[in-house]
DSSP file (Angstrom, degrees, kcal/mol; ACC not computed):
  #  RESIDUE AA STRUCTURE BP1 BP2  ACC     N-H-->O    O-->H-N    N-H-->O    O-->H-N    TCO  KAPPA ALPHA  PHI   PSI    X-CA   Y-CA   Z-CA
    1    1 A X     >        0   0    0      0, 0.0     4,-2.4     0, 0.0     5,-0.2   0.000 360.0 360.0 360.0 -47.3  -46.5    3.5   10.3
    2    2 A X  H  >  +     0   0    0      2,-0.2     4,-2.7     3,-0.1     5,-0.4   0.894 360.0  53.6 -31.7 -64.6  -44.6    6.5    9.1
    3    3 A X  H  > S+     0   0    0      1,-0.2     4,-3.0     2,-0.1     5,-0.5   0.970 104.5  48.4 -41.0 -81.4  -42.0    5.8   11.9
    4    4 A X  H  > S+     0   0    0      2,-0.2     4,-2.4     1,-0.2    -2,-0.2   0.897 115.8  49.5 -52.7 -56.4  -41.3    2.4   11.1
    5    5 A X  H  X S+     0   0    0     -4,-2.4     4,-1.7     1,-0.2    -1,-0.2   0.884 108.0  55.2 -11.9-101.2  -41.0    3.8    7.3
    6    6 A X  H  X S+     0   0    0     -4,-2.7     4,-1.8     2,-0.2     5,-0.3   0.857 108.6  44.6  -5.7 -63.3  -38.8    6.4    8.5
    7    7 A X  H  X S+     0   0    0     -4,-3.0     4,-5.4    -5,-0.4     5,-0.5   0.987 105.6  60.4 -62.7 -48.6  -36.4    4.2   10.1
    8    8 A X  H  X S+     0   0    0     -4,-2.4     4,-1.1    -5,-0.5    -1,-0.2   0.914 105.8  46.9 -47.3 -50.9  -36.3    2.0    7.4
    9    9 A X  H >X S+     0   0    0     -4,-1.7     4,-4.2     2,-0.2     3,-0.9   0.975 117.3  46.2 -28.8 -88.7  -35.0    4.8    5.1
   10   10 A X  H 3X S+     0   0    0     -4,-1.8     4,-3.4     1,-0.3     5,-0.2   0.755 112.8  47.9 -29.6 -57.1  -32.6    5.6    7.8
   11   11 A X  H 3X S+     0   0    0     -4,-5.4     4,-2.2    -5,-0.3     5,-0.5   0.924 114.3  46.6 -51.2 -40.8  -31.4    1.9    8.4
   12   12 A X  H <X S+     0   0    0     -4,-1.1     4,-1.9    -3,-0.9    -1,-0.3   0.918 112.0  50.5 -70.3 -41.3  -31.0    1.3    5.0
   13   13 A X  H >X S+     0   0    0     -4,-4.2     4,-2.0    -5,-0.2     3,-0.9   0.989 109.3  56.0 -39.9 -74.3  -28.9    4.9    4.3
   14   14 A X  H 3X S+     0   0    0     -4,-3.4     4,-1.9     1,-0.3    -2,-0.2   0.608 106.3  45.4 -60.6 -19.5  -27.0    4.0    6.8
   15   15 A X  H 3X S+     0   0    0     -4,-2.2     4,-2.7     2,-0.2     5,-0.5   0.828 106.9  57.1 -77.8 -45.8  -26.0    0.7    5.5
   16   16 A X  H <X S+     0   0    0     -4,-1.9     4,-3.2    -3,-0.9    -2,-0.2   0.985 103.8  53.6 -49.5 -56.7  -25.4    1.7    2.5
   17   17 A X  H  X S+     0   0    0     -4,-2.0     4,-2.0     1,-0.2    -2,-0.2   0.872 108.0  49.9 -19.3 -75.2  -23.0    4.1    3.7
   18   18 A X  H  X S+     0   0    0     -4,-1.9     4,-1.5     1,-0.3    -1,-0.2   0.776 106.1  51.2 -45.0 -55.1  -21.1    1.7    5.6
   19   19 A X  H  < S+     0   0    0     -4,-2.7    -1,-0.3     2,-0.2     4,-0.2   0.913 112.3  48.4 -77.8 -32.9  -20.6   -0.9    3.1
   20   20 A X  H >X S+     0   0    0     -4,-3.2     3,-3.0    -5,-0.5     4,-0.9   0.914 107.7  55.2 -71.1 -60.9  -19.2    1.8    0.5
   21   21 A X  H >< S+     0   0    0     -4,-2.0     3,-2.9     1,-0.3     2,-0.8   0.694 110.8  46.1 -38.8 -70.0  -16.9    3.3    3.3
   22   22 A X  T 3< S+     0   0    0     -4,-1.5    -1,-0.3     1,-0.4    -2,-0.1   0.042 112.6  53.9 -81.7  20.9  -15.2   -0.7    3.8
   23   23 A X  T <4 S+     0   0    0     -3,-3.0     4,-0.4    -2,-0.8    -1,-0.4   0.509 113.3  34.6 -95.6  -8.1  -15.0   -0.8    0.3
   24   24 A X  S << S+     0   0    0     -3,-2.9    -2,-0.3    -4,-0.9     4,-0.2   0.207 122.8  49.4-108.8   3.1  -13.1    2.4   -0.1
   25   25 A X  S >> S+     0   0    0     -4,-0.4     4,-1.8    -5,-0.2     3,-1.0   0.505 109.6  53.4-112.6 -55.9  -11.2    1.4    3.5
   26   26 A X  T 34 S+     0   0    0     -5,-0.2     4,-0.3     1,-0.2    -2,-0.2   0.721 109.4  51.7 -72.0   0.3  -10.6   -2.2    1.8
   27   27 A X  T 34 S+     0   0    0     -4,-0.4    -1,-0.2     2,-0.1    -3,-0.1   0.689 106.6  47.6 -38.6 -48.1   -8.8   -0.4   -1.4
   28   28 A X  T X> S+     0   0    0     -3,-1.0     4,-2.2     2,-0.2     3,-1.2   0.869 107.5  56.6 -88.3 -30.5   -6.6    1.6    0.3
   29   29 A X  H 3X S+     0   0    0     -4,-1.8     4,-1.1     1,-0.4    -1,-0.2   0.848 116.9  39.1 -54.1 -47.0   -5.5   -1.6    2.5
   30   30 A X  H 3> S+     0   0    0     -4,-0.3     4,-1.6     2,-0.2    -1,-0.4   0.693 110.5  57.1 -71.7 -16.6   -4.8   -3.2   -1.0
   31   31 A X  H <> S+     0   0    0     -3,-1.2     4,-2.1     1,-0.2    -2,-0.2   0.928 104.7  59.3 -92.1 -46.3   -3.3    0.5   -2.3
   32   32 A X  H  < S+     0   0    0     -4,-2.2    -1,-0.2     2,-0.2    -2,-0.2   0.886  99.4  59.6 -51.2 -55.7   -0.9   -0.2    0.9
   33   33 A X  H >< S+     0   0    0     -4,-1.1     3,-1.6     1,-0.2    -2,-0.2   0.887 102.4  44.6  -7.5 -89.2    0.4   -3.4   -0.6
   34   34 A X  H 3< S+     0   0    0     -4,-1.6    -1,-0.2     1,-0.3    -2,-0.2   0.859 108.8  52.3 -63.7 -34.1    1.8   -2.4   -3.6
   35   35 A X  T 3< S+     0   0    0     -4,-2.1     2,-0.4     2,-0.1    -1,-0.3   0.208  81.0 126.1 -94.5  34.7    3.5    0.3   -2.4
   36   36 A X    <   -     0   0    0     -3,-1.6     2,-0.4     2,-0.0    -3,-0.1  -0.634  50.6-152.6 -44.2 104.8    5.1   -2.2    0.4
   37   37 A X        +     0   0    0     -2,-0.4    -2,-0.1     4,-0.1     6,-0.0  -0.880  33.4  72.6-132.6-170.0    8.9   -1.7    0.0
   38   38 A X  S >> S-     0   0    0     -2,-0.4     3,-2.5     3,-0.1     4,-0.7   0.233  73.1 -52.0 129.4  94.6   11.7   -4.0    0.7
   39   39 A X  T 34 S+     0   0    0      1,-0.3    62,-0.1     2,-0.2    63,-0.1   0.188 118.0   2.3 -58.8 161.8   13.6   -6.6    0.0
   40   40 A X  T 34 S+     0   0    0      1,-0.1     4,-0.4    61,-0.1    -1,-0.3  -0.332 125.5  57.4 -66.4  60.2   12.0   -9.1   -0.3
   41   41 A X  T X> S+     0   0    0     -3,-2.5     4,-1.4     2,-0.2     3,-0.8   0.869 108.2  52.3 -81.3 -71.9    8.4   -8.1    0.0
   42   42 A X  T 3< S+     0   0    0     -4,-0.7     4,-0.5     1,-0.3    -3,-0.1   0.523 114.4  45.2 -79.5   1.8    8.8   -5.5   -2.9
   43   43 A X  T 3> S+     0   0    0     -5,-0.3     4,-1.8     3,-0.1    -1,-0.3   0.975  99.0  58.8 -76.2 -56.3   10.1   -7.9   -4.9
   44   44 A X  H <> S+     0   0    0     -3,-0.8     4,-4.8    -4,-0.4    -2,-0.2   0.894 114.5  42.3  93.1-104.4    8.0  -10.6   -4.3
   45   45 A X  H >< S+     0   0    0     -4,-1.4     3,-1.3     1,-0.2    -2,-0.1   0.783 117.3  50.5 -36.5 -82.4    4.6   -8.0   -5.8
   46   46 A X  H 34 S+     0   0    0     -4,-0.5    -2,-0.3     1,-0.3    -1,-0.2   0.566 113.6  40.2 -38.8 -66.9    6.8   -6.8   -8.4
   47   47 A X  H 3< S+     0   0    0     -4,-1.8    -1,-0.3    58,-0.1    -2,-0.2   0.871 108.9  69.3 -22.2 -71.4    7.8  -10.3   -9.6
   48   48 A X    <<  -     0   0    0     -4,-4.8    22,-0.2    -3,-1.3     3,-0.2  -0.336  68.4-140.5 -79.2 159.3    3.9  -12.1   -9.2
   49   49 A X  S    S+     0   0    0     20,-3.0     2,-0.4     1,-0.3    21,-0.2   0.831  91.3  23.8 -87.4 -39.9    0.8  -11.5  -11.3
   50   50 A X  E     -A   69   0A   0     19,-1.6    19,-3.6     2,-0.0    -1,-0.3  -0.984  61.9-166.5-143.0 121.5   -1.5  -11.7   -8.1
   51   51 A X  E     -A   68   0A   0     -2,-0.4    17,-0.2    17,-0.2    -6,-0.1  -0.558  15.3-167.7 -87.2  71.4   -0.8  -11.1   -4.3
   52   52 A X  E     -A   67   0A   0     15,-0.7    15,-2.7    -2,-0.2     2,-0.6   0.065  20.1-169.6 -48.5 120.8   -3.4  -12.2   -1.9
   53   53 A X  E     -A   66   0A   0     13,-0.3     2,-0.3     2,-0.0    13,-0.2  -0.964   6.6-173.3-118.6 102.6   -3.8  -11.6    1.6
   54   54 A X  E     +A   65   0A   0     11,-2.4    11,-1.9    -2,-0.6     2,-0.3  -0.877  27.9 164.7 -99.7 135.4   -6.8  -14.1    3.2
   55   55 A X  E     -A   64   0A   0     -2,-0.3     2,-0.3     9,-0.2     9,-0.2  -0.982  26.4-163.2-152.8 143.4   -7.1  -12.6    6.9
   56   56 A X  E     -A   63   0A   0      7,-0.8     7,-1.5    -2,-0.3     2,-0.4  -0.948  16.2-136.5-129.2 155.6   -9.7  -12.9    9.8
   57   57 A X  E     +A   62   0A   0     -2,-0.3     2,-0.4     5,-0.2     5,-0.2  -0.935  21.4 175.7-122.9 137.8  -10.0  -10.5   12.9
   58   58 A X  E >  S-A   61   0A   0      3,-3.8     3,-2.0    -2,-0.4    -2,-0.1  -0.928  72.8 -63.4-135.2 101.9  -10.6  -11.8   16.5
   59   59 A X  T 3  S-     0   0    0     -2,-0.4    -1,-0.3     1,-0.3     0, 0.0  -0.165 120.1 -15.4  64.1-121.2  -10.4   -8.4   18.6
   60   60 A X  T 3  S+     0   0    0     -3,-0.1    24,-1.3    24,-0.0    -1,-0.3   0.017 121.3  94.1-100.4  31.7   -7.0   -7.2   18.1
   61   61 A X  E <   -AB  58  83A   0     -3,-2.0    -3,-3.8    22,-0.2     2,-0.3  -0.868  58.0-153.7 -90.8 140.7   -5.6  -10.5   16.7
   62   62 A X  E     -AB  57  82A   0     20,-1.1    20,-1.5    -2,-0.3     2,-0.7  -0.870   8.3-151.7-139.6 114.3   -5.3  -11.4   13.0
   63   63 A X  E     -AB  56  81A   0     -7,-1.5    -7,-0.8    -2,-0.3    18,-0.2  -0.590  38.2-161.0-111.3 102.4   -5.3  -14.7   11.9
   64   64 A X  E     +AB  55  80A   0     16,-1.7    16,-2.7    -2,-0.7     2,-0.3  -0.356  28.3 144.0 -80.5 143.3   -3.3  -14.4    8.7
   65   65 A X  E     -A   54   0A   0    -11,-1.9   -11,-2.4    14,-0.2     2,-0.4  -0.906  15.6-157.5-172.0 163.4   -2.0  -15.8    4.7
   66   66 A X  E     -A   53   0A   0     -2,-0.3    11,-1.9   -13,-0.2     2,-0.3  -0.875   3.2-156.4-130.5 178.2   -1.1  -15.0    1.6
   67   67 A X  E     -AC  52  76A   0    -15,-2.7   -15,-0.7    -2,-0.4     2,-0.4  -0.946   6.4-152.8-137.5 128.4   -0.9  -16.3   -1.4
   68   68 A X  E     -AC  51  75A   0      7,-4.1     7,-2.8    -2,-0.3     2,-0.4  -0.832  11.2-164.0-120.2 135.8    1.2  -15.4   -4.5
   69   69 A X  E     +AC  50  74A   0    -19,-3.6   -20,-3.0    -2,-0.4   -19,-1.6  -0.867  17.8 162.3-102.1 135.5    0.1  -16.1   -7.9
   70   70 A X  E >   - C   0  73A   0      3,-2.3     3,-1.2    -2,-0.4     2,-0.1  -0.824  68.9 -26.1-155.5 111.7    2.3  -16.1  -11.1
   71   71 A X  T 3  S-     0   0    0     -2,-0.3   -22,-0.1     1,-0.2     0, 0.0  -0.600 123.2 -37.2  88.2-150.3    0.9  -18.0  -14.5
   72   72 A X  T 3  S+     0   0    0     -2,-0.1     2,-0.4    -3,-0.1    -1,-0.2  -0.124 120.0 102.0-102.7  48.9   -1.4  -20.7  -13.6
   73   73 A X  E <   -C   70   0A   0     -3,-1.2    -3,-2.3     2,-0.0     2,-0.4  -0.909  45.6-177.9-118.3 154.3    0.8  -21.6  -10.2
   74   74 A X  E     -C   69   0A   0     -2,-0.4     2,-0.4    -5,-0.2    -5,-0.3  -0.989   4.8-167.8-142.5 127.0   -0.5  -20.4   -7.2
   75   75 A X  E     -C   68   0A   0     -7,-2.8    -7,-4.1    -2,-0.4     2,-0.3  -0.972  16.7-134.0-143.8 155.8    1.8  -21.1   -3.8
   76   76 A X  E     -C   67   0A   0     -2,-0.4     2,-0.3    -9,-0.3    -9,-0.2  -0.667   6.7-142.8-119.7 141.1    0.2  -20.5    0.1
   77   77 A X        -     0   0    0    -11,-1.9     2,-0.6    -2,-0.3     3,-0.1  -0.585  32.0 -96.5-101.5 148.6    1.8  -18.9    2.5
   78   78 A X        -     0   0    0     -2,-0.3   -14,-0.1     1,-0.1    22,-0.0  -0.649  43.3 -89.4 -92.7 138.7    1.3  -20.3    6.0
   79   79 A X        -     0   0    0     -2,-0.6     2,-0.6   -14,-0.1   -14,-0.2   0.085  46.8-173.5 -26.9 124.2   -1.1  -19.0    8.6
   80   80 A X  E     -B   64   0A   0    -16,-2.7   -16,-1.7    -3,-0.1     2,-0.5  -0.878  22.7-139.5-114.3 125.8    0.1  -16.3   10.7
   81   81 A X  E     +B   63   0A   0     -2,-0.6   -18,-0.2   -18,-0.2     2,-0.2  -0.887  33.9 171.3 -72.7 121.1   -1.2  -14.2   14.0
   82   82 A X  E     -B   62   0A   0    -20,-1.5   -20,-1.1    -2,-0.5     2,-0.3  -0.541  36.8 -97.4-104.5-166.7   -0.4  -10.9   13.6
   83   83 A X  E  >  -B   61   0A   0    -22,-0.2     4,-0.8    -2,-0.2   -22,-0.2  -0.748  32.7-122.4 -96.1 148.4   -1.4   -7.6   15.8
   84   84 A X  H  > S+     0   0    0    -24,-1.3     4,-2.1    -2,-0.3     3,-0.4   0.894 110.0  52.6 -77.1 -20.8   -4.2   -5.8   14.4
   85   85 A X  H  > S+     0   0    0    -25,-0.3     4,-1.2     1,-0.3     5,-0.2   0.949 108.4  47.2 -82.6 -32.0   -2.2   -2.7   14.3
   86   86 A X  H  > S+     0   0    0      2,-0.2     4,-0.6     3,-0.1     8,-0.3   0.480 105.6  58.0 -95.1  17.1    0.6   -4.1   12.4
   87   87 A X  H  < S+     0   0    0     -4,-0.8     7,-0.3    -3,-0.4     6,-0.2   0.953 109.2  52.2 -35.6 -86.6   -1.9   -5.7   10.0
   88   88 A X  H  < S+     0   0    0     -4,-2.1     3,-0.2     1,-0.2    -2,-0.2   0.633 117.6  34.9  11.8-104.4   -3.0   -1.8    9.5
   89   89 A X  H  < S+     0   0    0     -4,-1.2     2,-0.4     1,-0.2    -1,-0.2   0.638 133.2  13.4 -19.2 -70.0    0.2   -0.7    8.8
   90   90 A X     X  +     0   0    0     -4,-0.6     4,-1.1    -5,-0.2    -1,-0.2  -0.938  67.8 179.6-149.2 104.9    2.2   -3.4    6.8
   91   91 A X  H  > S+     0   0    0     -2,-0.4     4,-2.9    -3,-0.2     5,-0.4   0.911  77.4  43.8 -74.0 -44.9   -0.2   -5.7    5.7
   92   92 A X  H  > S+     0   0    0      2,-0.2     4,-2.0     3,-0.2    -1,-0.2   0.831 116.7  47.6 -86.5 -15.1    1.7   -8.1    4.0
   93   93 A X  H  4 S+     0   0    0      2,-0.2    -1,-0.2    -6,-0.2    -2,-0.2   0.937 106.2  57.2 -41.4 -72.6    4.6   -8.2    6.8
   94   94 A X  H  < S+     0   0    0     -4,-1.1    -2,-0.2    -7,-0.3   -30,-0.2   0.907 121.5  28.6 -39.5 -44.7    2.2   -8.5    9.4
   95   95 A X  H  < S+     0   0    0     -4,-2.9     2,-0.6     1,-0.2    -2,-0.2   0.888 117.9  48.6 -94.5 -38.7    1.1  -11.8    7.2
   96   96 A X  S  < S-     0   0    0     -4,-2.0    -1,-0.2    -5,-0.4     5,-0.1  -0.865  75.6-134.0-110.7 112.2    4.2  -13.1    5.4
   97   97 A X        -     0   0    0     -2,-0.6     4,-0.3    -3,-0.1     5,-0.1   0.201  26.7-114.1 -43.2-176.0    7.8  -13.8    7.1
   98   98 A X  S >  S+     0   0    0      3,-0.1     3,-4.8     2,-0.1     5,-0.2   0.587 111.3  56.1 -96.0-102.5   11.0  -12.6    5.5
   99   99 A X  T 3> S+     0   0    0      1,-0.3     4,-0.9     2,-0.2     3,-0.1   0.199 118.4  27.3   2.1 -92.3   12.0  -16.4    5.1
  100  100 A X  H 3> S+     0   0    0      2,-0.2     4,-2.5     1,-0.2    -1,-0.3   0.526 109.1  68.4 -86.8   0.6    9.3  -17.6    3.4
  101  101 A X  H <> S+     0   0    0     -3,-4.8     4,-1.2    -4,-0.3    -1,-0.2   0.976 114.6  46.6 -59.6 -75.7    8.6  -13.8    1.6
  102  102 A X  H  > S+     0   0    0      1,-0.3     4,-0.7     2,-0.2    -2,-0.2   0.671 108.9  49.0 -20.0 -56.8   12.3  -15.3    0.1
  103  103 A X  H >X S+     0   0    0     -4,-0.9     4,-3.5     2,-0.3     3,-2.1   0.980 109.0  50.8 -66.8 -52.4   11.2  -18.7   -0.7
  104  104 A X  H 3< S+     0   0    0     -4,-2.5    -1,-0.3     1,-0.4    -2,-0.2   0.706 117.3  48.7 -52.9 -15.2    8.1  -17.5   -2.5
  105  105 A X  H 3< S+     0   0    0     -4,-1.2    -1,-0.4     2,-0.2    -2,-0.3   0.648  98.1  53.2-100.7 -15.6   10.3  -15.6   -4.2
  106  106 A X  H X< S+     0   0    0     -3,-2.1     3,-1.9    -4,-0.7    -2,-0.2   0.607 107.5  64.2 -62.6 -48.9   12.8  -17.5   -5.1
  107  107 A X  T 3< S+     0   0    0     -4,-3.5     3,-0.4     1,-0.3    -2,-0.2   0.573  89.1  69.4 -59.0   0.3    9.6  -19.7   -6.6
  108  108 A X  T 3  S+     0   0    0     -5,-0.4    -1,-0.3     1,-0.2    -2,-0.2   0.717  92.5  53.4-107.3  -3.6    9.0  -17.1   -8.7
  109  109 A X    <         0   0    0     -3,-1.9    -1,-0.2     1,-0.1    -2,-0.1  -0.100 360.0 360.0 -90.1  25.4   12.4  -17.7  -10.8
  110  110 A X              0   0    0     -3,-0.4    -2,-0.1     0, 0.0    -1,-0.1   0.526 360.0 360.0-116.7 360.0   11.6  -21.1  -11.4
């Protein structure tokens, strides 16, 4: 009985752990964002009130969008595949073309 305690503790540490480490890993992933520069990525953040990256991982594929918010208008970005490593890196690359980084940006003077 002790065991099965025991483990339970442990399991339960250890989970805790985890989910604060992928909240402090899914910060810096946002932290990465904003300091994105480039025309016309770093325009783009600078310009919108909210920039959204919705993403799922299948191995080392990442099935990508964003979405840029400004007021109460909100405009979607189209699904993308990226590589998981240029997710990582340059998240919002990885997810958003330069073409339509433009258009959204271009929506954002109108």
């Amino acid at each position: 009985m002790k065991n099965i305690i025991h483990t339970a503790f442990i399991s339960s540490l250890t989970i805790l752990t985890l989910t604060l480490s992928v909240e402090t890993n899914a910060q810096q992933t946002l932290e990465k964002l904003y300091s994105q520069t480039g025309y016309p990525y770093e325009s783009l953040v600078k310009r919108s009130k909210l920039v959204r990256i919705l993403y799922r991982q299948n191995g080392e594929q990442v099935s990508c969008r964003t979405e840029v918010s400004q007021d109460n208008t909100v405009w979607k970005g189209e699904e993308r595949n990226a590589k998981h490593n240029d997710f990582i890196t340059t998240p919002l690359r990885a997810c958003l073309g330069r073409s339509e980084a433009k258009r959204l940006l271009k929506n954002t003077y109108q």
